[in-house]
Every structure is written in C-alpha cells, then in structure tokens.
mmCIF file of the C-alpha atoms, coordinates in Angstrom:
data_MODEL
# 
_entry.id   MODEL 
# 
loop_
_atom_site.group_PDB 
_atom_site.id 
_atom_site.type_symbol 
_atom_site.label_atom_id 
_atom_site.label_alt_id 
_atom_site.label_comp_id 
_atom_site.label_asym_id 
_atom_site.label_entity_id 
_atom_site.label_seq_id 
_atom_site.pdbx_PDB_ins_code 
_atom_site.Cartn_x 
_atom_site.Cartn_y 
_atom_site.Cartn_z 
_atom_site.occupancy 
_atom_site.B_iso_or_equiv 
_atom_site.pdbx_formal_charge 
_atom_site.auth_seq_id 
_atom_site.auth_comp_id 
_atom_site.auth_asym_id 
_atom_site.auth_atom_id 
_atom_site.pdbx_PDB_model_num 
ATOM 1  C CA . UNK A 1 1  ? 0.000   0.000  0.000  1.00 0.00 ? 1  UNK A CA 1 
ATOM 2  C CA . UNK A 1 2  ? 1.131   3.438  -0.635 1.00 0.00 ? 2  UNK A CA 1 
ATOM 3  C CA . UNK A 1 3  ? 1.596   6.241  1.918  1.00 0.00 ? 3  UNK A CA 1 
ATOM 4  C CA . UNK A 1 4  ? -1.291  8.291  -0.111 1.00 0.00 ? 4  UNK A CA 1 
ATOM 5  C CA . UNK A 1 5  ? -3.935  5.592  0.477  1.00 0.00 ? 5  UNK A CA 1 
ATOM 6  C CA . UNK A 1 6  ? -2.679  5.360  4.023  1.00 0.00 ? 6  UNK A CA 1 
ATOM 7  C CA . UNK A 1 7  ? -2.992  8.772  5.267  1.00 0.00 ? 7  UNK A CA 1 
ATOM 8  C CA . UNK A 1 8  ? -6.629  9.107  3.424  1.00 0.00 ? 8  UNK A CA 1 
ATOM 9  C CA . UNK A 1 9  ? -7.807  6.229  5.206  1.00 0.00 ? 9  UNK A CA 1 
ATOM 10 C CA . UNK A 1 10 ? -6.693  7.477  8.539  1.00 0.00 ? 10 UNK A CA 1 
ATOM 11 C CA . UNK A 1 11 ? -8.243  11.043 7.362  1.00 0.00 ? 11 UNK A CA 1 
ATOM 12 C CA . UNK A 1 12 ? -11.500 8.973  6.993  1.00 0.00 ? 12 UNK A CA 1 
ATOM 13 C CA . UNK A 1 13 ? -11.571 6.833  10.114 1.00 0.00 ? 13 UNK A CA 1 
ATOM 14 C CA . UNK A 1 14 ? -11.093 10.106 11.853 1.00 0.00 ? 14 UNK A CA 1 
ATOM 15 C CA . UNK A 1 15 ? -13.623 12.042 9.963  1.00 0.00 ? 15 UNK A CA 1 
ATOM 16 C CA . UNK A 1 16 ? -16.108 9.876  10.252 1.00 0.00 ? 16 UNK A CA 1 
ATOM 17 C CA . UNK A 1 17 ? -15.440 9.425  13.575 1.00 0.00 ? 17 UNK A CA 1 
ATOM 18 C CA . UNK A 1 18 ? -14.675 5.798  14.244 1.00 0.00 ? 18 UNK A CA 1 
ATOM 19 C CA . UNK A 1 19 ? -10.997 6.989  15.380 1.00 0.00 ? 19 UNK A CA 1 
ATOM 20 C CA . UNK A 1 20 ? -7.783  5.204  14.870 1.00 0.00 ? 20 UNK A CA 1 
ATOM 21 C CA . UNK A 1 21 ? -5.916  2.406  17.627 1.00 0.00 ? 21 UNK A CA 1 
ATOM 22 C CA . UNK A 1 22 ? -2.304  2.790  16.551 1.00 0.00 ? 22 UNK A CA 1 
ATOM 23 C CA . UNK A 1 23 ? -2.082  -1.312 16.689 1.00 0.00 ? 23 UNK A CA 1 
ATOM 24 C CA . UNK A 1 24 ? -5.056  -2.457 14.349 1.00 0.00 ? 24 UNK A CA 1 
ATOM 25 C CA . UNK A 1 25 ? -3.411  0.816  11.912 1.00 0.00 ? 25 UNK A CA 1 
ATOM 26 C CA . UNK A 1 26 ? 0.331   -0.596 11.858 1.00 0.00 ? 26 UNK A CA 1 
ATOM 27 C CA . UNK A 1 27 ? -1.207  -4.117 11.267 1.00 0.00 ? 27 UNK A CA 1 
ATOM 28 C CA . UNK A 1 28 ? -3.891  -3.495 8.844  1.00 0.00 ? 28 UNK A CA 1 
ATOM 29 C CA . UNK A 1 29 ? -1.009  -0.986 6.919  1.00 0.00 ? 29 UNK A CA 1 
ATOM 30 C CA . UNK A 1 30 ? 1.920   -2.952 7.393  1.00 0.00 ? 30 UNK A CA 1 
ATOM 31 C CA . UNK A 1 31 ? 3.693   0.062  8.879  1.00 0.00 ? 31 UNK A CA 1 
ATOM 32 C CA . UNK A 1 32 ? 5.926   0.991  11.968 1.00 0.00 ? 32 UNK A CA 1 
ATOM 33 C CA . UNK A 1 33 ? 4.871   2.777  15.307 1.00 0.00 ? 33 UNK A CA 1 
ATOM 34 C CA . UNK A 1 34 ? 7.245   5.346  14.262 1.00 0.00 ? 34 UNK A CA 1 
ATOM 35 C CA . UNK A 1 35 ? 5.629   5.922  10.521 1.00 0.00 ? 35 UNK A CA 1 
ATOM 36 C CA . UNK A 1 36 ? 2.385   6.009  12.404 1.00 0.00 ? 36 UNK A CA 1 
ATOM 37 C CA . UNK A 1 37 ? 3.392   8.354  14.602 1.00 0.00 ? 37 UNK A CA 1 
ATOM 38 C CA . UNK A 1 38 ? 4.940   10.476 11.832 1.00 0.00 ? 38 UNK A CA 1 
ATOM 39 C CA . UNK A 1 39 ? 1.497   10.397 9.420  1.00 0.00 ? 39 UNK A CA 1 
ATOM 40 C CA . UNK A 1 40 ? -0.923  10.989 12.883 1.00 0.00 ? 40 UNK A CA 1 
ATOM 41 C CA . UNK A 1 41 ? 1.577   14.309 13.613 1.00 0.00 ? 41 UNK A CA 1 
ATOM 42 C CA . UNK A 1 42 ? 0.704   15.281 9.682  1.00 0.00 ? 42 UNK A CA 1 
ATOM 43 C CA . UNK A 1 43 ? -2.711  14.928 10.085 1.00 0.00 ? 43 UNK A CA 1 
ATOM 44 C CA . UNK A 1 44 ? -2.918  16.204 13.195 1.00 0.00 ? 44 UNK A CA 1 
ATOM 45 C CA . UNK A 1 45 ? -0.971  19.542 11.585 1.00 0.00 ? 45 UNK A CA 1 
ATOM 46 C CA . UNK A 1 46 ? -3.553  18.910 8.859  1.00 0.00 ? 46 UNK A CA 1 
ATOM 47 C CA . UNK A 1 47 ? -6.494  19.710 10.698 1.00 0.00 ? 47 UNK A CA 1 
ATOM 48 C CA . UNK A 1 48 ? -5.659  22.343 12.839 1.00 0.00 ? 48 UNK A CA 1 
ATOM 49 C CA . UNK A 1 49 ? -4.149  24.525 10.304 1.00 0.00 ? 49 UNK A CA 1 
ATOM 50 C CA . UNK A 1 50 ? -7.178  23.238 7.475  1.00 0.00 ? 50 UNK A CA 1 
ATOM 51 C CA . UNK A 1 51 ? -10.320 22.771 10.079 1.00 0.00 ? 51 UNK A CA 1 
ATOM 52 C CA . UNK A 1 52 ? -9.802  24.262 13.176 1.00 0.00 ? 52 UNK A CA 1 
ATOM 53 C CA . UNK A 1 53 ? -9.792  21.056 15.137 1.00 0.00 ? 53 UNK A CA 1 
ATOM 54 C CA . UNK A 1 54 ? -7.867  18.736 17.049 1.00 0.00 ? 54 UNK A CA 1 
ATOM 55 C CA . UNK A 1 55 ? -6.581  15.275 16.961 1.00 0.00 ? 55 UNK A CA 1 
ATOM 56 C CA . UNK A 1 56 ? -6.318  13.704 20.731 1.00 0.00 ? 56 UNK A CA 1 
ATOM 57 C CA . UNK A 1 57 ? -5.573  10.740 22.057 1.00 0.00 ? 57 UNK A CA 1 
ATOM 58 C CA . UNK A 1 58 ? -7.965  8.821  24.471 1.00 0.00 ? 58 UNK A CA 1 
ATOM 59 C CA . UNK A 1 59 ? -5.824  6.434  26.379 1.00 0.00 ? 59 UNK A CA 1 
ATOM 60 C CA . UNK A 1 60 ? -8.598  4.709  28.341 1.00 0.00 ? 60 UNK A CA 1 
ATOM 61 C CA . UNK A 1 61 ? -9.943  3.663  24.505 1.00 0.00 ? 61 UNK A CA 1 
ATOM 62 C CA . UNK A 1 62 ? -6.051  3.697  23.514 1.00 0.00 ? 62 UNK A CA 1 
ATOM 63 C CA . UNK A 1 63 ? -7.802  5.501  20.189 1.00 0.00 ? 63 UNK A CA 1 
ATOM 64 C CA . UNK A 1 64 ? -6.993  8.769  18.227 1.00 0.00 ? 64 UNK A CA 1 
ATOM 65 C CA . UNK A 1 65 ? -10.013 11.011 17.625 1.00 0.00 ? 65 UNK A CA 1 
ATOM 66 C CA . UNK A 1 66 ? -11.273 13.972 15.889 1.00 0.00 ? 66 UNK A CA 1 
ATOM 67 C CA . UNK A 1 67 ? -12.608 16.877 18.690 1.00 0.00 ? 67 UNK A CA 1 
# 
C-alpha cells in the first residue's frame, strides 16, 4: 500500500469518527509505530491549520479522535 492511500484512510476513520488504535493501523497498513506516529503528527498539523480542530488521544480507549 502506498503512503497516499494510508494517510486518506486514517483522514476517513477520523472524519467519520470511528478513530484510529495505533495497533489495528500498523497491522492493517503494514507500517511501523514510528511511521504512524509520523502520518498521525501530519494529520494532526492537517487539521488544525485546514479545520480548526484537534486530533487527541484517548488512552482509556487507547484511540486517536477527531474533537
């Protein structure tokens, strides 16, 4: 899979509002805690500059969401 298709499914699952767990996304993907963490920081950049809103991280639900 290519990084393009990765980042616009994480844009989705956070849109839509089902949120991201950083396990299932490097497994599903095939990519590295570190890559995740790299393409979450871009999206996270992403909406604040593009929507006004902000990516947190619920670590009872271990989840990224959209506030």
């Amino acid at each position: 899979m290519n990084k393009s298709y990765i980042l616009l499914q994480m844009y989705d699952a956070l849109r839509l509002g089902s949120g991201i767990k950083i396990n299932d996304c490097c497994n599903a993907y095939g990519i590295s805690v570190a890559t995740f963490g790299r393409d979450i920081s871009f999206l996270r950049a992403y909406f604040s500059e593009m929507h006004g809103r902000e990516i947190v991280y619920a670590a009872k639900m271990e989840i990224y969401m959209l506030k």
